[in-house]
N, C-alpha and C positions, 0 to 999 in steps of 0.2 A: 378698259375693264375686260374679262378675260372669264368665263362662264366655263366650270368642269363640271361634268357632270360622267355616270358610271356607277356600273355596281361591283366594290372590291369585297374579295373573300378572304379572308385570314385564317388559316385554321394551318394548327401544330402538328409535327410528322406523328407525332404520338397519336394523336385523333384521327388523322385521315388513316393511318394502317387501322387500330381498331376499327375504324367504317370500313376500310372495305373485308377485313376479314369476318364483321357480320354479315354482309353481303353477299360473298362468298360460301359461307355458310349456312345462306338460306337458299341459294342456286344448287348446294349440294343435296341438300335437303328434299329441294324438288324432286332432283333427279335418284335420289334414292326411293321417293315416294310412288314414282316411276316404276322404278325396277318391282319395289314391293308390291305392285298393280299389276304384276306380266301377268301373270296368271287367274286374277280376278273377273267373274263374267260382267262386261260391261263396264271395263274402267275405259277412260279416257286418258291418252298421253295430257300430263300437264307441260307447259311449254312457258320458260322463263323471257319473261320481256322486261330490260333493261333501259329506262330511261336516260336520254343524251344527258342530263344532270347528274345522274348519279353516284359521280365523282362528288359533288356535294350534300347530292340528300340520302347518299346509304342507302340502306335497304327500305326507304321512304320511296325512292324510285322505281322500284323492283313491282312489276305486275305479274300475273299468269295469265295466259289463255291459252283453251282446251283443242286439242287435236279430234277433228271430228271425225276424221277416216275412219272406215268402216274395219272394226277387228278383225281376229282369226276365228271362223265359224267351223265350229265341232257338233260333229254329231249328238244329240242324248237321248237314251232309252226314255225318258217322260216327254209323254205327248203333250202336256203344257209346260215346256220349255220352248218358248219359239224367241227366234233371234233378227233381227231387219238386216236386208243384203246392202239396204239404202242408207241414208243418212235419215238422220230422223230419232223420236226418243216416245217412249211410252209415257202417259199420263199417271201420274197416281195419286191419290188421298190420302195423305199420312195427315197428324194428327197438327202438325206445321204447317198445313197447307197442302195445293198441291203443287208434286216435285216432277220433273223428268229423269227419266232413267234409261238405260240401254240393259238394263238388266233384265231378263225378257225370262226366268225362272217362276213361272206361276203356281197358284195351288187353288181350291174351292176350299171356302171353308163351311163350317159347320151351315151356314145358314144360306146357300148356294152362292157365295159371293165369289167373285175372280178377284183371288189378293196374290199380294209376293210374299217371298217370305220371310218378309217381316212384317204380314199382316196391315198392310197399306192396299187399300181399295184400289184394284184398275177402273180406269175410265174408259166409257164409249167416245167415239165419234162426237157423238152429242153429250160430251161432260159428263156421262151419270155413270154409277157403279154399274158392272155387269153381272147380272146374277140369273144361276141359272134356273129354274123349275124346280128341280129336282134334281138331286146328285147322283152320278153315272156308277152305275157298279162296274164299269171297266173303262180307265180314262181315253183307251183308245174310240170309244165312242163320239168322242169328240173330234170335230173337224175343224180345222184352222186357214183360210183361203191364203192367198197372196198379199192381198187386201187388208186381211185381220176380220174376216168375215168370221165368227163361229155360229157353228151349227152342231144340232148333236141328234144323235139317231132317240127317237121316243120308242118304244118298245110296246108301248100302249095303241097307237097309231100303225104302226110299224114304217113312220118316214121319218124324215130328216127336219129339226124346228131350229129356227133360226133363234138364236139367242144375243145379238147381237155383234157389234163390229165395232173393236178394238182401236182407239184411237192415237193414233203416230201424229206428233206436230212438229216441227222445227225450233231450234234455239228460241224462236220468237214468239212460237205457241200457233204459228200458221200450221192448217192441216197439211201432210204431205199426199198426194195423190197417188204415188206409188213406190209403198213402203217397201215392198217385197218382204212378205212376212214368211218365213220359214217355220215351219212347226217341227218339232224333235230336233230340237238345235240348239248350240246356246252360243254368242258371240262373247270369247275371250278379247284381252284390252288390246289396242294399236300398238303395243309397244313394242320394240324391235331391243332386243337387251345389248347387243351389238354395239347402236348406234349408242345404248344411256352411256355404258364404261366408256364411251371415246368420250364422249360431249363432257362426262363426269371430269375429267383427268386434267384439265386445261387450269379451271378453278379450283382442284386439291392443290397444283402446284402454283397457284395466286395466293392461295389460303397460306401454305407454307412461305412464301416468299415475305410476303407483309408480316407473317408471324417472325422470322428470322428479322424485316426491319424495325421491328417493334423493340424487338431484344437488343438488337443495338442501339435504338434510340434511347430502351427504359436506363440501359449501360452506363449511355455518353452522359444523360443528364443526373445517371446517379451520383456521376463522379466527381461533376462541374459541383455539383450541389453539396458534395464535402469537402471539395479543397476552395469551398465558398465560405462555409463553415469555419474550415481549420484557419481560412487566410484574416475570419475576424476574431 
């Protein structure tokens, strides 16, 4: 007696070119989602990760994970624009929950809160919205440390009141010790536009390749399929 065992896969040229020029087409995807990110403050390179399967599960196998390196840091005329030298992400309050961002574009609103702007609650250190006293009739009143200390000049007093300190945590929501927080700054995305056209170029010409054996496959079996026809 004679025990086989294994796992066989069968699958027609006509399916496996459609799979991979879905594939394909979602790697392009990426990488254009990339490109359309260079200029955005606080984006993240996306970075396509291709499972050893995916010869059979298509773009089933297909994941992304985020390039964390630290962008290109530009200067900006608004004092609550501040941008991290470190790795690290800002807390915020959107109405989802809260999210992490690198987008480090601040405002006060009406009611002295520290939001973005899109109106999502920054958080402290210690999880809570940052709000200040009273809103600054000149925002350069406001001071921003290394740390994400803010303070702001009282006018009433004539010192400096601490308003609290900005909270940076890691992917994992651990606090970071030493954000390096820059004030009048704003950190553009990691992206190198460079490197997206090369990396792009490999998979246009996969996408065209399987698209061309697709065409001769959809061809040969059009053909078989009428002189199958005509022969009954």
């Amino acid at each position: 007696m004679r025990l086989n065992s294994g796992i066989q896969y069968d699958d027609s040229g006509l399916t496996a070119s459609i799979r991979a020029m879905h594939l394909d087409s979602e790697i392009i995807g990426i990488c254009n989602e990339n490109i359309g990110g260079f200029d955005k403050v606080g984006y993240q390179r996306k970075e396509a990760v291709v499972s050893s399967f995916t010869e059979y599960l298509g773009v089933h196998g297909l994941s992304t994970t985020r390039d964390d390196k630290v962008g290109r840091i530009a200067q900006s005329p608004n004092p609550l624009d501040i941008a991290l030298a470190n790795k690290g992400y800002f807390q915020i309050r959107t109405k989802d929950g809260v999210k992490l961002t690198r987008d480090g574009r601040f405002q006060i609103g009406k009611d002295g809160t520290l939001l973005t702007l899109e109106n999502a609650q920054v958080l402290s250190n210690a999880g809570v919205p940052i709000k200040f006293p009273f809103i600054p009739q000149d925002l350069k009143q406001v001071k921003i440390d290394m740390t994400g200390k803010i303070t702001m000049f009282n006018p009433d007093t004539y010192k400096l009141t601490k308003i609290g300190q900005i909270g940076v945590v890691d992917s994992n929501g651990i606090a970071v010790t030493d954000p390096n927080v820059k004030q009048g700054y704003n950190e553009f995305s990691n992206v190198a536009l460079q490197q997206e056209f090369l990396s792009i170029m490999p998979y246009i010409k996969n996408f065209d390749a399987n698209r061309q054996m697709f065409m001769l496959q959809n061809s040969v079996l059009g053909k078989t399929i009428s002189q199958l026809s005509s022969s009954s």
